[in-house]
Each structure stands twice: as C-alpha cells, then as structure tokens.
N, C-alpha and C positions, 0 to 999 in steps of 0.2 A: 517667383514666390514659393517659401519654404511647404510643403503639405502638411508635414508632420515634423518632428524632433524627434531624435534617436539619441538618445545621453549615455555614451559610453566613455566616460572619464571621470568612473566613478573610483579611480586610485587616486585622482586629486580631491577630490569631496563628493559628497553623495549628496541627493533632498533626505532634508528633515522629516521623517515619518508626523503622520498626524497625530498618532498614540505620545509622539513625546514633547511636541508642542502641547497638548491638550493637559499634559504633565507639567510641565514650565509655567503656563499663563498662570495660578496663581501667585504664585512666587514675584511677579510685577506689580500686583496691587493687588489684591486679599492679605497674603501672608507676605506682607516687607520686613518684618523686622529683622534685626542685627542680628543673628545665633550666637554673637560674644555678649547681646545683653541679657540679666536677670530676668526682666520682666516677661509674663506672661506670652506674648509675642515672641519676643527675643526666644522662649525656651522653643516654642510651638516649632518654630524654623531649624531653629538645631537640633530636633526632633527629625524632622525630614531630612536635615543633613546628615544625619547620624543614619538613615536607613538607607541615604544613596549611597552611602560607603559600603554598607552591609551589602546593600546589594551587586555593587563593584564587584567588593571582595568575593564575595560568592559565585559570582558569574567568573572568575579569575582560577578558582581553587587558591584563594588567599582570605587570611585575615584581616579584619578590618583597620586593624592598628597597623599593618603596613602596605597601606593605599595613601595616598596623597596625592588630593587636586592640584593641578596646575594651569598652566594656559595653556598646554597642547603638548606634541610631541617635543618641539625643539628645545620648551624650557625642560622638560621632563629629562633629558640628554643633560642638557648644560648641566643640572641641577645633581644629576648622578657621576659624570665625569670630571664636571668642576670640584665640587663635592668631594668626590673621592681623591683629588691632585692636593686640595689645598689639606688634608687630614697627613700629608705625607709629606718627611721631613727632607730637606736636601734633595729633592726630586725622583725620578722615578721614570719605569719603564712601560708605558702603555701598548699594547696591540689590537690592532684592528682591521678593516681588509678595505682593500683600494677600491673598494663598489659604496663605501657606505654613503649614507643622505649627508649633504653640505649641513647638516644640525650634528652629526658627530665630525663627521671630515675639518670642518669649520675651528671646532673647539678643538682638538688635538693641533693641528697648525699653531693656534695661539700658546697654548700648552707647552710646543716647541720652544715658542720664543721665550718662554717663561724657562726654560732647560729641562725640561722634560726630555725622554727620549721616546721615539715613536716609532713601530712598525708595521708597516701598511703591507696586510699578504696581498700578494697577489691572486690570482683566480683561474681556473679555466676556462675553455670556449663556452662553457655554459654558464659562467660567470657562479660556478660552487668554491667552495673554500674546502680544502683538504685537512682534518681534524689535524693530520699528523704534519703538516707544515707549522698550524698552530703550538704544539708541542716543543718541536724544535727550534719555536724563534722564544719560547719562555725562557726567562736569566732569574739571575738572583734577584733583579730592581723591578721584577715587571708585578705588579701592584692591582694591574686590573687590565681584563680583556673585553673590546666592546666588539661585537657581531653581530649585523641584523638577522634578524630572525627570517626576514622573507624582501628580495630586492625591490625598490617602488619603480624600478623602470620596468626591468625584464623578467617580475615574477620571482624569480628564482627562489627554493626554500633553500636556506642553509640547514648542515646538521647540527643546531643548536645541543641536544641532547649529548649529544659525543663531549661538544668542547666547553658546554657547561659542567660538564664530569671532570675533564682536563683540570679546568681552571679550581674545580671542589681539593682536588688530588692533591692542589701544589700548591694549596692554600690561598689561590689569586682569587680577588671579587671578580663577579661575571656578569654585564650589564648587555641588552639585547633592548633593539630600537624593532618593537613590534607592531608599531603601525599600521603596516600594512595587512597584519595577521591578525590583530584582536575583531572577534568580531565575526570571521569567516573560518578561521579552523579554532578546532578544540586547544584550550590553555588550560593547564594543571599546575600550576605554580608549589603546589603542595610536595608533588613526586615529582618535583625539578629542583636541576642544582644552580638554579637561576637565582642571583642577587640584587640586580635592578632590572625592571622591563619597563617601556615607556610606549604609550599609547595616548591614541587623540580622538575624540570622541565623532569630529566629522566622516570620520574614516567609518564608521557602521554606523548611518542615517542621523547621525546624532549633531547638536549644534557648535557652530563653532568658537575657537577661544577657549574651549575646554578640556582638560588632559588628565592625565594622570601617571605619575611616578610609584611603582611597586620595588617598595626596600626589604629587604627580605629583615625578619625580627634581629634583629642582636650582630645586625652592621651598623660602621657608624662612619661618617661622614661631617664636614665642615658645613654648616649653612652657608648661602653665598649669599644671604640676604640680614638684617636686622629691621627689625620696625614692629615686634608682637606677637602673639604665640600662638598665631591662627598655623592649624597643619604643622601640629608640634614643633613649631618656630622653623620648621623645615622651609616654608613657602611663607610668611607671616603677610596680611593683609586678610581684611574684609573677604570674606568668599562671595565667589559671584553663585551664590544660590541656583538662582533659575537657568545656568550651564551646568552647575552640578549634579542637581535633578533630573534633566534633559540625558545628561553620559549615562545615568544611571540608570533608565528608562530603556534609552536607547540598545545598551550594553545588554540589559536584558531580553528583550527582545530580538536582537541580535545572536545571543549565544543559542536561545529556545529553538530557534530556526536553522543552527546549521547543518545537521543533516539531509534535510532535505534542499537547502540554498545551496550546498559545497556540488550534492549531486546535479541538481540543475546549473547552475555556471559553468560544472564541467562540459556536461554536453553543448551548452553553449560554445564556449572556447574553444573546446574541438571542432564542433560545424562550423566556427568562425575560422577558425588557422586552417582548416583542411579548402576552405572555398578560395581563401587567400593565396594560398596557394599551388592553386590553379594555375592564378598569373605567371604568367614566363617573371623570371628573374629576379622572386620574390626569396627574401630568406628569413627564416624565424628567428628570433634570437632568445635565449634563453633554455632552460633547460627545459626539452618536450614532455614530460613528465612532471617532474617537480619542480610545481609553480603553482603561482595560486590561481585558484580558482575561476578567474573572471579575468584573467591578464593575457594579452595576448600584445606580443611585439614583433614587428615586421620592417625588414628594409625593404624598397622598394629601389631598386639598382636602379643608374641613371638619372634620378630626377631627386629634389629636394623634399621630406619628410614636411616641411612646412608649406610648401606648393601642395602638397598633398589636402595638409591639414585644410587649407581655406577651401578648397574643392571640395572636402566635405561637410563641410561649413556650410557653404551655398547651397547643399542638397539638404541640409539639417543635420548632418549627422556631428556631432561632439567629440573630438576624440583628442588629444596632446601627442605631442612630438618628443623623440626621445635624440632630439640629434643637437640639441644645444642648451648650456644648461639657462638657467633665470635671468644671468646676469645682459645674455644679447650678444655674446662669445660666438665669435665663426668656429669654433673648436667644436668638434664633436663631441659627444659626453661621453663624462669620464668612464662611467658603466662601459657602454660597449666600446669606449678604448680597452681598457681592463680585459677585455677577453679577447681581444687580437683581433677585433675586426676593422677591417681597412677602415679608412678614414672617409674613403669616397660614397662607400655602403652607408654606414654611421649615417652619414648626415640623409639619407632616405629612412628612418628610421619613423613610422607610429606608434605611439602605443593606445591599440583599444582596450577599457577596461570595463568587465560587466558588473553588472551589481545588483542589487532588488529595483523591480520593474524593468530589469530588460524580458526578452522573450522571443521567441522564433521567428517573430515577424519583424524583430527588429535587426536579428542576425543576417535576415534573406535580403531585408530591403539593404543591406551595407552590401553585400556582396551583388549584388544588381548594381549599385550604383559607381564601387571600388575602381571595376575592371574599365571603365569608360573613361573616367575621372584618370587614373592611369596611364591608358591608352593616347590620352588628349597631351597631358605632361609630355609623355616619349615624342609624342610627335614633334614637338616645339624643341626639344632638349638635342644640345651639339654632342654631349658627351653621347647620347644615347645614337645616335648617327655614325659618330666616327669611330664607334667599339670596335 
C-alpha cells in the first residue's frame, strides 16, 4: 500500500490551484451568458473575457489584441504554422529543429506532403540548436522558422533571442512553441523579436483545453477555420469562458511567483540529479545548465525507463518516460535519438518534473526509494549481466 504520492510529472500537467477554480466556478452557473450576445448578461461575461486577455497580455509583456484563445498548445502551433503556409503562394521553405513536440513535427510532415519544403537542424549532445546553423539553412523560400523555446523531454532552453533576431534580420516570421516555459521563466514579448508564441494553460496549474496563440500586431496569416468572428475570426466559435478565466487566473499567479518558484525548483533539480547520480551507470540527459527549472532526465543503463517508471508507481512516486513516444513505438524518442545517444541508453530514459508543491521531502523520499527499485531491475536484466 502506497503511503504517500510524490507528483513529479508536472511537464505533462500540473493540479489546478484552488485560487483558479475558485475563479472559474461562476462562469458555470452565476455568470452563463454568451459574450457575443447584447444583453446585459452576454455584456457582463465579455467583461471578464475582455480582462482575461488583459491579464494574459500582461502577464506576457503583450497587448491584448494579440493574444488569442485556443484549446491548447497543439491548436496554437497548427493555427500559427498552418496559418502561416496557407498565406503563402506556390509554397515555401520552413525550418525547424529535429527535437520539436509531435504538435509542430506533425504539422511540418503534412506541410511536406502539401510541397512545402522543410528543414529539420539538427542538435548537439545537449540537444541546443546552434543560431548559426539556423542562419545558414535560411534561402530565399523560407517564410518562417518554428523553435521551441525550452525541450518537454530533456529541459533544454534554446537561444530563442539569437534566432528571433536572425529570423527579424531577413525578414522571416518567427514562431516558438513555449509550453514548457510560460509560466516558470520570465516572457517579455514586448523586447522580443518573437512573432508567434503558443502556450497551454495546464502547463502552470491552470485548466485543461485551454491555450493560447500570441501574434505579434501587423502579421498576417490565413484562418484555418470559418464559422464567426469569435477571436477576430482567427479561432471563431463560442469561447469556453470558464478555461479562459481559469489561464488567466492561473498565468497570473504563476508569473507573480517566479522568482522565488525558478529559485526553489532549481535547488530541487540539483538535489534531485546530484543523488541520481550517485547510481552507478546513471547519465543525465540534457544540457546541465540550461534547463528548466523542475526537469530533470536520466537514463538508467541496462534496464527499461518504463520498468523503472511502474516501480515507482508502486512506491507513489509519478514520474513519465522519455524512451518512447505516445504512439507505443519500440523506437526510442526522437529527443534523445537527436543528440546521439545510443539506442540501448534511450530506452532507460525518466523524466522527473518538479513543479509547485513538490519540496525536500519529496526529493529525499525519491532518492531513498530510486536506488532499490534499480538495483532489483539489474538484477533480473541479461543485458545488465552480460555487459
């Protein structure tokens, strides 16, 4: 029987803080109305819509007129990517780097088949992208570059700044899938040369099904939708109010806090990676440094990342595997393929992720429990025998 729960897989989703439920529930039954109708109701809610943006925008360093709701990160990509292909006549030259999320990877594929062309950088052992590879894969056709801001496996920051400059330089849009970063480091949209960033509100405590797409003023883009002129016909339907309140809530409360959330995660993640390995034949992935905050990725040599994963299931502890993607692929993921790590490592691969409400004693009880849990895998494992 489990004692306690230890939730370190908070890069996949976080719990909804209390402050932003307590913000949502009227929006279900007080305040229902439509914000596209006239009536007194209808105005009262588009009232509140109209402050969740502000306060987006705000929490952003952007203006309110270019923030736009969505249903999360993946539409928020589609919607900038796609968006941006279909505005562009006789096709076009996109780049992007072999690490990003199956929500841009995905859409550039399809893009292909449409004749698109597409360049996927490559990375180093710390899975960073080199501004100046950037540079020299630019042509005459390449129309927009998409670069995550920060990896959701293994942490990693990209130097977004460098190659949002690049992309200002030479006239190309610059769109950055920041997910994983809104929320936990500082965003200045204002003193960036950033023209779409796409963010998901469960990513900082916030509910899910809710996003948002930042278009920087006086870009323009194709709708990929028709049906009404909700979210300046960019996204048109009904707004889901009570998610957009909740990001907006959440977002703020989230940005108020990162100085001192950035400094506590980090000492977490350090006591976490530094006790990790300890273990014989354990290797970090990612770059030790520049990462975010609360990430921490480990292979565990000889034994399988998902053997891992249920062993610390059974003790409580939560954490995701970085060694195969969604689909249920024996293939290792594409991340740490992307930075040259063997195929046999890869697939021992966790990723712990910290978030609000972890804390020391959640760090100590993982590393009390890691080394056992481990130790029991090798024992059972042939590869680990016949090394």
């Amino acid at each position: 029987m489990q004692s306690r729960l230890v939730y370190m897989d908070h890069g996949a989703t976080t719990p909804v803080r209390k402050e932003v439920v307590d913000s949502m529930l009227p929006f279900f039954h007080d305040q229902y109305g439509n914000p596209s109708s006239l009536h007194a109701p209808g105005r009262k809610v588009r009232q509140a819509l109209d402050e969740a943006r502000e306060t987006t925008a705000r929490a952003l360093g952007a203006d309110p007129e270019e923030i736009y709701f969505t249903s999360g990160g993946t539409e928020s990509n589609n919607i900038a990517l796609r968006g941006a292909a279909k505005k562009q006549k006789g096709g076009g030259h996109i780049i992007t780097s072999s690490i990003e999320h199956h929500a841009v990877l995905d859409v550039c594929r399809d893009l292909e088949n449409e004749g698109f062309k597409v360049t996927y950088l490559p990375v180093d052992h710390y899975g960073c992208i080199e501004p100046e590879m950037v540079k020299e894969a630019i042509n005459k056709d390449t129309f927009i570059i998409s670069i995550m801001a920060a990896n959701n496996e293994i942490g990693t920051l990209q130097p977004i700044s460098e190659i949002a400059l690049l992309a200002r330089e030479h006239g190309i849009l610059f769109h950055t899938d920041a997910v994983q970063v809104v929320g936990q480091l500082p965003v200045d949209l204002h003193s960036s040369n950033i023209d779409f960033l796409s963010l998901s509100a469960h990513k900082f405590n916030g509910p899910k099904g809710i996003g948002a797409l930042f278009m920087r003023k006086g870009v323009e883009i194709n709708s990929l939708y028709r049906g009404g002129s909700q979210e300046r016909k960019l996204r048109p339907g009904t707004e889901n109010v009570p998610g957009i309140i909740g990001l907006g809530r959440a977002l703020e409360l989230a940005v108020s806090d990162i100085p001192h959330k950035k400094k506590r995660l980090e000492s977490l993640r350090d006591s976490l990676i530094a006790g990790l390995l300890q273990i014989d034949d354990v290797v970090l992935n990612g770059h030790p440094r520049q990462r975010l905050p609360g990430n921490i990725n480990v292979s565990f040599k000889y034994i399988e990342g998902e053997s891992v994963l249920l062993g610390l299931d059974m003790e409580g502890i939560a954490a995701s595997s970085g060694s195969a993607c969604s689909s249920g692929s024996l293939e290792p993921s594409h991340v740490l393929s992307a930075t040259g790590l063997d195929h046999s490592i890869a697939h021992g691969s966790v990723r712990f992720s910290l978030g609000w409400g972890n804390c020391k004693e959640d760090v100590d009880f993982v590393l009390q429990k890691a080394p056992l849990i481990v130790e029991r895998l090798r024992n059972i494992s042939p590869t680990y025998h016949s090394r």
